[in-house]
C-alpha positions in Angstrom: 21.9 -24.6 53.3 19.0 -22.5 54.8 19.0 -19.7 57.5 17.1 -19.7 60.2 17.3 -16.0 61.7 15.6 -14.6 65.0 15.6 -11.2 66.1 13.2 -9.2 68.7 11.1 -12.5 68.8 11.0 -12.8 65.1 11.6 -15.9 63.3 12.7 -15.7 59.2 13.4 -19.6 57.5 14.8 -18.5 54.2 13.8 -22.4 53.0 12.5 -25.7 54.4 14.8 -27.0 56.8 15.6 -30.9 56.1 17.3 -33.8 58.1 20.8 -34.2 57.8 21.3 -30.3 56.0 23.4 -27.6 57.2 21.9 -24.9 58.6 23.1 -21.4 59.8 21.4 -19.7 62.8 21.7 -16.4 64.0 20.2 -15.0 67.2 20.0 -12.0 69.6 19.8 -13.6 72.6 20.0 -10.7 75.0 20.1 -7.6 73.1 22.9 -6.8 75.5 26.4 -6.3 74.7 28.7 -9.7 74.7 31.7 -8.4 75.0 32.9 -9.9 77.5 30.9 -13.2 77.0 32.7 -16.7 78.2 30.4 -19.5 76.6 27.8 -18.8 73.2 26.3 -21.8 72.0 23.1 -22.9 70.6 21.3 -25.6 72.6 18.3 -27.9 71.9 15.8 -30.8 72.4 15.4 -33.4 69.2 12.3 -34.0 68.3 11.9 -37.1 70.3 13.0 -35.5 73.7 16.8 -36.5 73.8 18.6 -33.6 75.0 22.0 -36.0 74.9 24.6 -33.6 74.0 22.6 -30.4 74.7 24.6 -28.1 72.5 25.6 -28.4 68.6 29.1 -29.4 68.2 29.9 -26.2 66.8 29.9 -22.9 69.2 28.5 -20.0 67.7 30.3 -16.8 67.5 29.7 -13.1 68.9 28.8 -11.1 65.7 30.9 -7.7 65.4 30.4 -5.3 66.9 29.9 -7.4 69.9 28.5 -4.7 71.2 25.3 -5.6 69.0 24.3 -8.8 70.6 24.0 -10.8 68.0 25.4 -14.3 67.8 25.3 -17.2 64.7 26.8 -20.7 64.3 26.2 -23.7 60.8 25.1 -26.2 62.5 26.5 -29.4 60.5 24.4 -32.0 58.2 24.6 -35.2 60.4 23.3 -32.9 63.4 19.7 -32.4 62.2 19.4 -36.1 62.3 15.8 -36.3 63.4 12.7 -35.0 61.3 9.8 -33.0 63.7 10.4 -29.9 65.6 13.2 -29.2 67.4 13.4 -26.6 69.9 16.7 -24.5 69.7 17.3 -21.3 72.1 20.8 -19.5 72.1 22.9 -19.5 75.4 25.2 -17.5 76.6 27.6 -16.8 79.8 29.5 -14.1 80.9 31.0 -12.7 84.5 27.6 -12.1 85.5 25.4 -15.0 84.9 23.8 -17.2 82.3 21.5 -15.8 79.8 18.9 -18.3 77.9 17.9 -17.2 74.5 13.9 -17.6 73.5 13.2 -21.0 72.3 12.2 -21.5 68.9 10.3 -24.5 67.1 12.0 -25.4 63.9 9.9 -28.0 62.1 12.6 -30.2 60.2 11.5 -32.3 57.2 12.2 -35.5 55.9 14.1 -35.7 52.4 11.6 -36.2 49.6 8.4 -34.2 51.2 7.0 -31.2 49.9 
């Protein structure tokens, strides 16, 4: 499985990402604290523009302390289903609005390429 990690705008990828693999993502999608935070998913856009869906099946979780910000979800193998970018932000919801994460462009490869 490879990570995928953002923080303050920067983006680590422990190992090539490729079709149909697991993946875990972590974010900090505010920086404020989500305590009190109703919805934290991760959305995105395939690689051919079909935003069907919008969200990963799984919803991500508020990383303790919640105070922190941070949020992170695996993202199942039969999810990743297209190879090309995919742009993936982190969205949350709370009481006082909703809060769109930075979106990131994570090139997903084919099996069998280098």
């Amino acid at each position: 499985m490879a990570d995928y990690i953002t923080k303050n705008g920067e983006i680590h990828v422990t190992q090539k990402v490729f079709k149909n693999q697991p993946l875990s993502l972590s974010a900090m999608p505010t920086g404020a604290d989500l305590t009190n935070a109703t919805t934290v998913v991760f959305r995105y856009q395939k690689p051919n523009g079909d935003r069907t869906g919008v969200k990963f099946t799984n919803n991500a979780t508020v990383d303790s302390p919640a105070t922190d910000g941070k949020i992170s979800c695996t993202i199942d193998a039969n999810e990743l289903d297209q190879h090309g970018t995919w742009i993936i932000w982190a969205y949350v919801t709370d009481s006082n609005g909703n809060y769109p994460g930075t979106r990131i462009h994570l090139p997903v490869y084919e099996e069998g390429t280098a």
